[in-house]
C-alpha positions as CSV (number, residue, x, y, z in Angstrom):
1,X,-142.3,-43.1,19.1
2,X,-141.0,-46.5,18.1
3,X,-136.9,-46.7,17.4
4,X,-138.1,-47.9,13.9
5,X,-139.6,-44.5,13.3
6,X,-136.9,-42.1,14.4
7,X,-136.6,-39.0,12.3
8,X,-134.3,-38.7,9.9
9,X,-133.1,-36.5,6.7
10,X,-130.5,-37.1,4.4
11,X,-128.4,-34.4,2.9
12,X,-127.2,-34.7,0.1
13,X,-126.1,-32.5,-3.1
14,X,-125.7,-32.9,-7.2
15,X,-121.5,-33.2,-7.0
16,X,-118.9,-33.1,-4.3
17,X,-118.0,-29.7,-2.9
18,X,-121.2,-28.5,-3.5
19,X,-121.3,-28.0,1.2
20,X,-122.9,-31.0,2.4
21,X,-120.3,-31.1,5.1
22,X,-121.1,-28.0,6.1
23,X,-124.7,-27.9,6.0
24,X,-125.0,-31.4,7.5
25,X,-122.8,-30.6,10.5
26,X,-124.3,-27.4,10.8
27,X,-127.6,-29.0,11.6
28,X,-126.4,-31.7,13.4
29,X,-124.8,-28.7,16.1
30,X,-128.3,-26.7,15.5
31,X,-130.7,-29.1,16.6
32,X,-128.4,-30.3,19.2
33,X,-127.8,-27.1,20.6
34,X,-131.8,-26.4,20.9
35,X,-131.9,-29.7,23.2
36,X,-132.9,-32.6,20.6
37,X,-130.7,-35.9,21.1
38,X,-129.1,-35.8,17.3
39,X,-127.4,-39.0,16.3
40,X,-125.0,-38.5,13.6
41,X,-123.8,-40.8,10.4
42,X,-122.4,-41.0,7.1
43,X,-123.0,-42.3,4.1
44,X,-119.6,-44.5,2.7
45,X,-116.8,-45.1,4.3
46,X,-115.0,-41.8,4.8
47,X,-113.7,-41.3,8.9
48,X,-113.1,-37.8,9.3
49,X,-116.7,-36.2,8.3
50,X,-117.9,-38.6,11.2
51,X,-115.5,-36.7,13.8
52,X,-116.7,-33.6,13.1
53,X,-120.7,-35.4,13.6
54,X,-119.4,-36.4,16.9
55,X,-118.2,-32.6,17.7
56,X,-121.2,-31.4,16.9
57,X,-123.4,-34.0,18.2
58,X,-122.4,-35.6,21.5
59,X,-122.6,-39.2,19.9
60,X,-120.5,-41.6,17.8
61,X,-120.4,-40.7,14.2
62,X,-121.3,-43.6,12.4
63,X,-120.8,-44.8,8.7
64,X,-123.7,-46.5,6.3
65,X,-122.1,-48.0,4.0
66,X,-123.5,-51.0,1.4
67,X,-120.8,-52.4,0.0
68,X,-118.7,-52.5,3.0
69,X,-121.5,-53.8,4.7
70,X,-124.2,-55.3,2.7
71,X,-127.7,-53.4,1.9
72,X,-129.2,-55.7,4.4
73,X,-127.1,-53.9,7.5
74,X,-127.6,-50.2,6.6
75,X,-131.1,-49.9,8.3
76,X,-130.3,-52.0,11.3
77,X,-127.2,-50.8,11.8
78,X,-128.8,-47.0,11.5
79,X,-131.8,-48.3,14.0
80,X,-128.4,-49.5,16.5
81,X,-126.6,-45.7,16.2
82,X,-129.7,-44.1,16.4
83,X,-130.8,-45.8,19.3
84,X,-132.4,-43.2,22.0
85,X,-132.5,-39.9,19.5
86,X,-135.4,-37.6,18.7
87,X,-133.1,-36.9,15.0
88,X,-130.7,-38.2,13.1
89,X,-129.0,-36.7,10.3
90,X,-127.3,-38.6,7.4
91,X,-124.6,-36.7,5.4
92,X,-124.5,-38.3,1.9
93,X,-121.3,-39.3,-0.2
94,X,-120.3,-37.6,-3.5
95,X,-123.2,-36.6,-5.4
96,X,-127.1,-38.1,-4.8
97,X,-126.8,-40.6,-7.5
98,X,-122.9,-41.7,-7.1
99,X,-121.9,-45.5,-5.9
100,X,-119.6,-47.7,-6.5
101,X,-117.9,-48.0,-9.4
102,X,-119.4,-50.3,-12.2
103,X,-122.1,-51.2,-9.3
104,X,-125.3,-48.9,-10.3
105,X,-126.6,-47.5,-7.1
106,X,-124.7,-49.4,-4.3
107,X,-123.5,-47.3,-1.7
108,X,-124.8,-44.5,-3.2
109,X,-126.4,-42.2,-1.0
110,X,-129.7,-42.4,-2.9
111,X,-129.5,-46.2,-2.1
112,X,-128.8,-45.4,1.4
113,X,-132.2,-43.0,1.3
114,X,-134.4,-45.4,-0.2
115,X,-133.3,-48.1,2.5
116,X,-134.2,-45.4,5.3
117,X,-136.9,-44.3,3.8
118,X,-136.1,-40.7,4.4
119,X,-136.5,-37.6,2.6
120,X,-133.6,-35.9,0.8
121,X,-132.4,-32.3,1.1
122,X,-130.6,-31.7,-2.0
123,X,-127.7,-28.9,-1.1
124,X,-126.8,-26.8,-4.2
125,X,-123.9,-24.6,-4.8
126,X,-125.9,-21.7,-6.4
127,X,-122.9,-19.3,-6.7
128,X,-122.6,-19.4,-10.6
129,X,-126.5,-19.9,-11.5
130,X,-130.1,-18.6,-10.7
131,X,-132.6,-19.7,-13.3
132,X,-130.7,-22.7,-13.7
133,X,-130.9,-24.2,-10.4
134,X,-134.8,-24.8,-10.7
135,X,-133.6,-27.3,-14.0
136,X,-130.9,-29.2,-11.7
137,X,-133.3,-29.4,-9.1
138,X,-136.1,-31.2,-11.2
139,X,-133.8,-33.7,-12.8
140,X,-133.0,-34.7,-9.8
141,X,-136.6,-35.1,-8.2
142,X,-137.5,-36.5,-11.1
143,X,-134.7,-38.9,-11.7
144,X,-136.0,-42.0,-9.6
145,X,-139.4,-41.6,-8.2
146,X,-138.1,-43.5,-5.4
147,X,-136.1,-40.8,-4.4
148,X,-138.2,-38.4,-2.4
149,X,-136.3,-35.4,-2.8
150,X,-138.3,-33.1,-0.5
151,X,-136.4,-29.9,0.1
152,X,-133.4,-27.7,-1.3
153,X,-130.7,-25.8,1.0
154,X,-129.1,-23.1,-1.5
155,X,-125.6,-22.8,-1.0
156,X,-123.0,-20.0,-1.5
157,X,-125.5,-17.3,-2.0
158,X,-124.0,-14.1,-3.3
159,X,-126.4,-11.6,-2.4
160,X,-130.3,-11.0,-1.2
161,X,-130.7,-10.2,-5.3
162,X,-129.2,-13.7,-5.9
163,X,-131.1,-15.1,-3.1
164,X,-134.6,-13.5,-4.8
165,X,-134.0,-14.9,-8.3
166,X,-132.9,-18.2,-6.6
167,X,-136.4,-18.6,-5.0
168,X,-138.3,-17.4,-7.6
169,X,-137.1,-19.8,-10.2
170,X,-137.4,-22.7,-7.6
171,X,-141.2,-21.4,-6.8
172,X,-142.0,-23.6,-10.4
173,X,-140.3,-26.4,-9.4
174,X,-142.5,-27.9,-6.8
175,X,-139.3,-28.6,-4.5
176,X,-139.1,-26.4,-1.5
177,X,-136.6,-24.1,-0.4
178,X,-135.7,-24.9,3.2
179,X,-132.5,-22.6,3.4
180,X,-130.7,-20.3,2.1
181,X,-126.7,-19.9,2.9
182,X,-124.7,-17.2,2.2
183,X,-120.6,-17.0,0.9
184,X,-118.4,-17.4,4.0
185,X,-114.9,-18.7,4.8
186,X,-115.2,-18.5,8.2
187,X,-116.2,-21.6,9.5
188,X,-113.7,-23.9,7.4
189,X,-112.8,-26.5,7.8
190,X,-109.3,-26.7,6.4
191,X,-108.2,-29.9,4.3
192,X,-104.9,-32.1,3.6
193,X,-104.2,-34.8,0.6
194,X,-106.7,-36.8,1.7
195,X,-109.6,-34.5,2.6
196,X,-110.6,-32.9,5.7
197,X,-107.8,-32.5,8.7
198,X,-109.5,-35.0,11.4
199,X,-110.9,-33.1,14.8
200,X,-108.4,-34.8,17.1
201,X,-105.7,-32.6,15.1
202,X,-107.4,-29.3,15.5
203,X,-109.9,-29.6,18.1
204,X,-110.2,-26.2,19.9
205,X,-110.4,-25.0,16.2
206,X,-112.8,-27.3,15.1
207,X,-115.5,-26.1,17.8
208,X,-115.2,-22.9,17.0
209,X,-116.0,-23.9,13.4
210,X,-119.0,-25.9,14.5
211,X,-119.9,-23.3,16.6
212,X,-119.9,-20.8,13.9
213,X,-121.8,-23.6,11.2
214,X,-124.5,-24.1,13.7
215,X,-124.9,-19.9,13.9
216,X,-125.1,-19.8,10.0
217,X,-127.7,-23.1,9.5
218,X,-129.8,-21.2,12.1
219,X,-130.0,-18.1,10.6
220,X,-130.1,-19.5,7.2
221,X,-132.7,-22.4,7.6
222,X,-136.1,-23.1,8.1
223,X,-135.1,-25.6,11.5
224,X,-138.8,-26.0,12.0
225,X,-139.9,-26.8,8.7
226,X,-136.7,-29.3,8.2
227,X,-137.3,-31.0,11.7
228,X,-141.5,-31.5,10.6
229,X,-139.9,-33.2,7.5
230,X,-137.8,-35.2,9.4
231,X,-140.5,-36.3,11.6
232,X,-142.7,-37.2,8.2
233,X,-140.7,-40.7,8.1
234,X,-142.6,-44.0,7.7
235,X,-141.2,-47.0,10.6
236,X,-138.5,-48.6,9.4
237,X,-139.6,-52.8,9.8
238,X,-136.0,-53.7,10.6
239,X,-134.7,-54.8,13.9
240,X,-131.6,-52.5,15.3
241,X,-128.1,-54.3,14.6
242,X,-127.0,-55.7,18.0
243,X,-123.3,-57.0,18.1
244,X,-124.1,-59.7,21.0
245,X,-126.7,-61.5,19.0
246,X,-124.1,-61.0,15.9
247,X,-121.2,-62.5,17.6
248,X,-122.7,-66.2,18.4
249,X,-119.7,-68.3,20.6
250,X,-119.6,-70.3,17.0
251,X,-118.1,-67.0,15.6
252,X,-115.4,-67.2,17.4
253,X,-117.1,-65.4,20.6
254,X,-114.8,-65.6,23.6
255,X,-116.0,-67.6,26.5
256,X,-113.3,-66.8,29.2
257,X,-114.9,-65.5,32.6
258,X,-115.5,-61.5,33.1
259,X,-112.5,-61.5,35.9
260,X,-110.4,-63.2,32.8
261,X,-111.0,-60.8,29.9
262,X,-108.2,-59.9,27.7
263,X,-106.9,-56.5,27.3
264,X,-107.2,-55.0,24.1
265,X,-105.7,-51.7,23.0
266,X,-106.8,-49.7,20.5
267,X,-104.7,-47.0,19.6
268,X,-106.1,-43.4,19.1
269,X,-104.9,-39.8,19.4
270,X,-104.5,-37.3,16.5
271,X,-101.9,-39.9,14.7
272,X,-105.1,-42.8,14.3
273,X,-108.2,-41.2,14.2
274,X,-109.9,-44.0,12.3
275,X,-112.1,-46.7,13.8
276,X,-115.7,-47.3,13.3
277,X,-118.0,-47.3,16.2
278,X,-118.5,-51.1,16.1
279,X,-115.6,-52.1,16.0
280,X,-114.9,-51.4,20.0
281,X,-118.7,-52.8,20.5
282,X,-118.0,-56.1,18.6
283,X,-114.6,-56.0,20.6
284,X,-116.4,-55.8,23.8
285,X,-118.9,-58.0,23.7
286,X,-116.7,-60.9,22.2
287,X,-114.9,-60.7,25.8
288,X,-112.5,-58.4,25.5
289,X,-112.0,-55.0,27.5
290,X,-110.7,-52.1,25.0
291,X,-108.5,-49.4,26.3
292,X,-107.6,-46.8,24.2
293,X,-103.8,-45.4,24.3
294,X,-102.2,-42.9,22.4
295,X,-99.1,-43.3,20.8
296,X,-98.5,-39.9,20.1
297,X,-98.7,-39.3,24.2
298,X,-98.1,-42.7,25.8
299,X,-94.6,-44.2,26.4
300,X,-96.0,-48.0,27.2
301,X,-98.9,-50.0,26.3
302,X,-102.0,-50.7,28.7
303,X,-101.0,-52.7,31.2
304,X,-101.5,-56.3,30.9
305,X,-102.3,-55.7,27.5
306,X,-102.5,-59.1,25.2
307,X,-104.1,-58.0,22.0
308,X,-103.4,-54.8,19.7
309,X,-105.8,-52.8,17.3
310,X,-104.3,-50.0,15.3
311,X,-106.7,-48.5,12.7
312,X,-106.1,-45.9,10.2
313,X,-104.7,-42.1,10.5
314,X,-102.3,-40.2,9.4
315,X,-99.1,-41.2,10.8
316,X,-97.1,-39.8,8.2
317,X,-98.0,-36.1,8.8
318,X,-96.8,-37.5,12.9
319,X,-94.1,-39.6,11.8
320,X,-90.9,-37.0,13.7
321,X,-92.9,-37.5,17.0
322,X,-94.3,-41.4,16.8
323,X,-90.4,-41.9,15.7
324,X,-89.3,-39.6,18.6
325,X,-91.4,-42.6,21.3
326,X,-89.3,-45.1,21.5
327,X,-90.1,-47.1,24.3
328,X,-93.8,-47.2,22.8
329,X,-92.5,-48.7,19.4
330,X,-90.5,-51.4,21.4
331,X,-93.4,-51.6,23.7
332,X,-95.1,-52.7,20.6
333,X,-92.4,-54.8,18.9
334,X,-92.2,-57.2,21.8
335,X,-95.9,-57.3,22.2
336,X,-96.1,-58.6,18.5
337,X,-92.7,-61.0,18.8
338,X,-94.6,-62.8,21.7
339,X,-97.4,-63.7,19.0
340,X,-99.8,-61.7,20.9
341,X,-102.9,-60.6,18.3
342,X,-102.1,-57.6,16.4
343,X,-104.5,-56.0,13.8
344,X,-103.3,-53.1,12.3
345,X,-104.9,-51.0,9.2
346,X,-103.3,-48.6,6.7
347,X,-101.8,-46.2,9.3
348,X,-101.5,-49.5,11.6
349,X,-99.5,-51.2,8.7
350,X,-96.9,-48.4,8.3
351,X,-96.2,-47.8,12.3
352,X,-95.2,-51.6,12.3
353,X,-93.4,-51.1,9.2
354,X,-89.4,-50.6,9.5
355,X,-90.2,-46.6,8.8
356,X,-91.9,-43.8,7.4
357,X,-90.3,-41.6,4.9
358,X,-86.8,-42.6,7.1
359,X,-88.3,-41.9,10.6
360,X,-87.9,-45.3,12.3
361,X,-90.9,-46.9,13.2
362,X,-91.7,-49.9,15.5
363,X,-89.6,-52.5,12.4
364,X,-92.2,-55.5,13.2
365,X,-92.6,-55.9,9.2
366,X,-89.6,-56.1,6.8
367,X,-91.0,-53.0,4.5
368,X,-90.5,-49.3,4.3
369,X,-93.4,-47.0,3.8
370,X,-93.0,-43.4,1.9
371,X,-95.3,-40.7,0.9
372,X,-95.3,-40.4,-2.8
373,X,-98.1,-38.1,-5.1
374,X,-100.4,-41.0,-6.0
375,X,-103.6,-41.5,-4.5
376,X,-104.8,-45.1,-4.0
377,X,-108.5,-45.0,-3.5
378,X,-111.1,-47.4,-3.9
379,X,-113.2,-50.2,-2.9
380,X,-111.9,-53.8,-2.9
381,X,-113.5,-57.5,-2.7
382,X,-110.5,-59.9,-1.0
383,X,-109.8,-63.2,0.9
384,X,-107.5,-64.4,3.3
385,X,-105.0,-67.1,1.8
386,X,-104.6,-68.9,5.0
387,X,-105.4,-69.0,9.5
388,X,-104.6,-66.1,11.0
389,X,-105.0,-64.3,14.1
390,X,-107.8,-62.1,12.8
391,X,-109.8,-64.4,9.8
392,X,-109.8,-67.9,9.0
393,X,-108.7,-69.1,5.6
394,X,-111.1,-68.6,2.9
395,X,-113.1,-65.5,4.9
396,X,-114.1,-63.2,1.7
397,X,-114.1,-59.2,2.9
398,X,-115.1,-56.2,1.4
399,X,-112.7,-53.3,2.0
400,X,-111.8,-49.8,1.0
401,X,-108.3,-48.5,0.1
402,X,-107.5,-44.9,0.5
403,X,-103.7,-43.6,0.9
404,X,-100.7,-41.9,-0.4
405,X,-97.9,-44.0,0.8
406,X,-96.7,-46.7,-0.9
407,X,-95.2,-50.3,1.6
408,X,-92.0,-51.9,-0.3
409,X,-92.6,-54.4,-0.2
410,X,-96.3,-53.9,-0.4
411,X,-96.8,-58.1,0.8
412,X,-95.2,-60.5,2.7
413,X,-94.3,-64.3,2.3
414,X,-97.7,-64.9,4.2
415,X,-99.9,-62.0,2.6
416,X,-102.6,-60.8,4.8
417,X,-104.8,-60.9,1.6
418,X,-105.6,-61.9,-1.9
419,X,-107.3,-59.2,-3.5
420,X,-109.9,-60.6,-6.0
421,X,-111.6,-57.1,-7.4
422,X,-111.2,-54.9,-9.1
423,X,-107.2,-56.6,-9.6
424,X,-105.8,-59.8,-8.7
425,X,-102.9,-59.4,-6.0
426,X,-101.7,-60.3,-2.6
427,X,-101.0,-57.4,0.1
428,X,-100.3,-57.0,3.0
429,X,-98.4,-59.3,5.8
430,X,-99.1,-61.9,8.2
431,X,-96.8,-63.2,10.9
432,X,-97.6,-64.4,14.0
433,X,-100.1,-63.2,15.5
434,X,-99.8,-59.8,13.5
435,X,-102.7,-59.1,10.6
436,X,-101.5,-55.9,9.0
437,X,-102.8,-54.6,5.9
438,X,-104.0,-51.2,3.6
439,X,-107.5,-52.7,3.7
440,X,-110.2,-51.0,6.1
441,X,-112.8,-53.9,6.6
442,X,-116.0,-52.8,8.7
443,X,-116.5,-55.4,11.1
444,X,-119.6,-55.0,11.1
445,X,-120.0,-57.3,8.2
446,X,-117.7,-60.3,9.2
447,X,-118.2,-60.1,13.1
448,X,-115.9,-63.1,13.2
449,X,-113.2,-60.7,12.8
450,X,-113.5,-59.4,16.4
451,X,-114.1,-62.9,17.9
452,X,-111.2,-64.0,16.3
453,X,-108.6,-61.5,17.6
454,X,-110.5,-62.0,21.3
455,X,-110.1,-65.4,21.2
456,X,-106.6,-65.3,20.5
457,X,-106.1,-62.9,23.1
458,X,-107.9,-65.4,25.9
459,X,-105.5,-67.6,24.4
460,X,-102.4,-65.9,25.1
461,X,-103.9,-64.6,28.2
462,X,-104.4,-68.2,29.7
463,X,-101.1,-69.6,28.8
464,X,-99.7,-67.2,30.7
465,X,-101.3,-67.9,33.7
């Protein structure tokens, strides 16, 4: 079988909370645990469903995003995370139908089924209906024909009475019933202010609880009749993303020898759990050699490190202990004072910042950063003001916002961006060589992002001998 013709379903459902989490990573750890190669992704740009795809799966999870990445990207860079499976399973994003604000379907995870031409199982929280479900089910098949909406998993069943009328009422609907799951708490998966706690905080608990999913999708589901579905799929004509051929040397590519690579590190750990898959790829094959640190655990940075990369997380929840390592936060204040490349994203920002709700943090930005009630959510269309270490003046991005802290002051005399949708304002800080900001960009999208910071490590790593 061709790459271009991997199987693949998308799950999906009618609202969020309805258990496509559940159900998604539940087959994912299914079909994974009966021996298939399952490669894992997500529809939109959400991080911490994607570590729990990983858990279950062996392999990267990987978001599929539109308007973070364009609708060109989303089959090739599905072909690139698929590469080598015999499934792949795409969890979808709020419900079938839902996108981007004011954008019709983009980055919706119908838009992302149509792309992939893949069939849809729609997952329905049945726990306050029976006839009814049959009527939600057919406006949904029926609301764009382009949409093949080939199966139904029945959620939160209360009873094998409930489950009888369920099925019955579905038998006129022409959609099949490839599951039925019953009421059960006991493969949570227990949530915070901003969703689901991330797998590197809980992880003995979270396999357990993808243990205990995949038990309940096999007992529940028709794996046979879901994996013939899957294998149904027409070949996809697009070519897999590849970040070499993306990064061209007039990107910005690196072209210092292998013995001469700079260092980056990327910082990880249960404090920054954030980082799409490409990112270390695009990294890597713009020169660079990425080592992960965590600075929850680790008092120093890799040695002979000359280029920084701290993505998102939750070091608020963390702030006591990444307070409590000091020599790591003036590991990473003199790294950045010697103009050394430093890209750092929401959680990055606020570990440079001067602290975190009073815990001192590493004080490489004049701002303090607090947890307040708001949430700040949302995609975002921006362009850097001026050269920095990380995008030339003028690159436009597309970015996502999602966060309860608020930075005073939220931008520096040399903001990191100009925000140009959905509101007109700077944020963010440049200085140096440090490119810190609330905005997650998928690189992906503006590989030039990663050849930049490479470059200006070599840079820095030649000059000093």
């Amino acid at each position: 079988m061709s790459g271009g013709a991997v199987p693949r379903l998308v799950i999906a459902a009618p609202a969020s909370g309805a258990g496509k989490t559940t159900v998604a990573t539940g087959l994912m750890a299914a079909f994974a645990e009966a021996g298939l190669a399952v490669s894992p992704h997500k529809v939109g740009p959400d991080y911490i469903d994607p570590g729990y795809h990983s858990l279950a799966t062996g392999r990267p999870g990987r978001n599929l995003d539109a308007f973070l990445c364009g609708t060109d990207r989303i089959a090739p860079l599905f072909l690139h995370g698929a590469a080598g499976a015999d499934l792949a399973v795409v969890e979808g994003v709020m419900g079938l139908f839902d996108g981007a604000s004011d954008r019709g379907e983009l980055s919706s995870t119908a838009q992302v089924a149509k792309v992939l031409r893949a069939p849809v199982v729609l997952v329905v929280d049945a726990s306050s209906q029976s006839r009814s479900v049959a009527a939600l089910v057919h406006g949904f098949a029926s609301w764009d024909p382009e949409v093949r909406l080939a199966g139904v998993i029945l959620n939160k069943v209360g009873s094998d009475r409930h489950e009888q009328l369920l099925r019955e009422a579905m038998d006129s609907s022409g959609v099949p019933v490839l599951g039925a799951l019953r009421r059960d708490g006991r493969a949570g998966t227990p949530s915070r202010h901003l969703g689901l706690v991330p797998v590197a905080e809980r992880r003995a608990e979270a396999l357990e609880s993808v243990s205990e999913l995949a038990a309940r999708i096999r007992d529940g589901c028709d794996l046979p009749a879901l994996l013939a579905l899957a294998r149904s799929v027409p070949e996809l004509p697009d070519a897999p993303w590849d970040p070499a051929a993306e990064l061209a040397p007039a990107a910005g590519r690196s072209t210092a020898a292998p013995s001469a690579r700079p260092l980056i590190a990327v910082a990880g750990g249960a404090a920054f759990t954030f980082s799409y898959a490409e990112h270390a790829e695009l990294l890597a094959v713009a020169g660079a050699e990425v080592v992960p640190f965590d600075p929850l655990r680790d008092e120093r940075l890799p040695p002979g490190t000359q280029g920084l990369v701290i993505g998102g997380g939750f070091p608020e929840v963390y702030a006591p202990e990444l307070s409590a390592n000091a020599p790591l936060r003036a590991a990473v204040a003199e790294l950045a004072a010697s103009g050394a490349p430093v890209s750092a994203e929401c959680a990055g920002l606020l570990y440079l910042s001067r602290s975190i709700d009073g815990k001192p943090m590493c004080g490489v930005l004049p701002a303090e950063a607090r947890m307040t009630e708001r949430l700040t959510l949302g995609y975002r269309e921006a362009v850097a003001l001026g050269d920095n270490a990380l995008a030339a003046a003028g690159t436009r991005v597309r970015g996502h916002e999602f966060h309860r802290t608020v930075l005073e002051p939220g931008a520096g005399t040399d903001p990191a961006w100009g925000l140009t949708h959905p509101e007109r304002r700077v944020e963010g800080f440049v200085a140096g060589g440090v490119h810190a900001s609330y905005l997650h960009v998928h690189w992906a999208a503006e590989p030039a992002l990663a050849g930049r910071l490479v470059a200006s490590a070599a840079r820095i790593a030649a000059a000093r001998g």
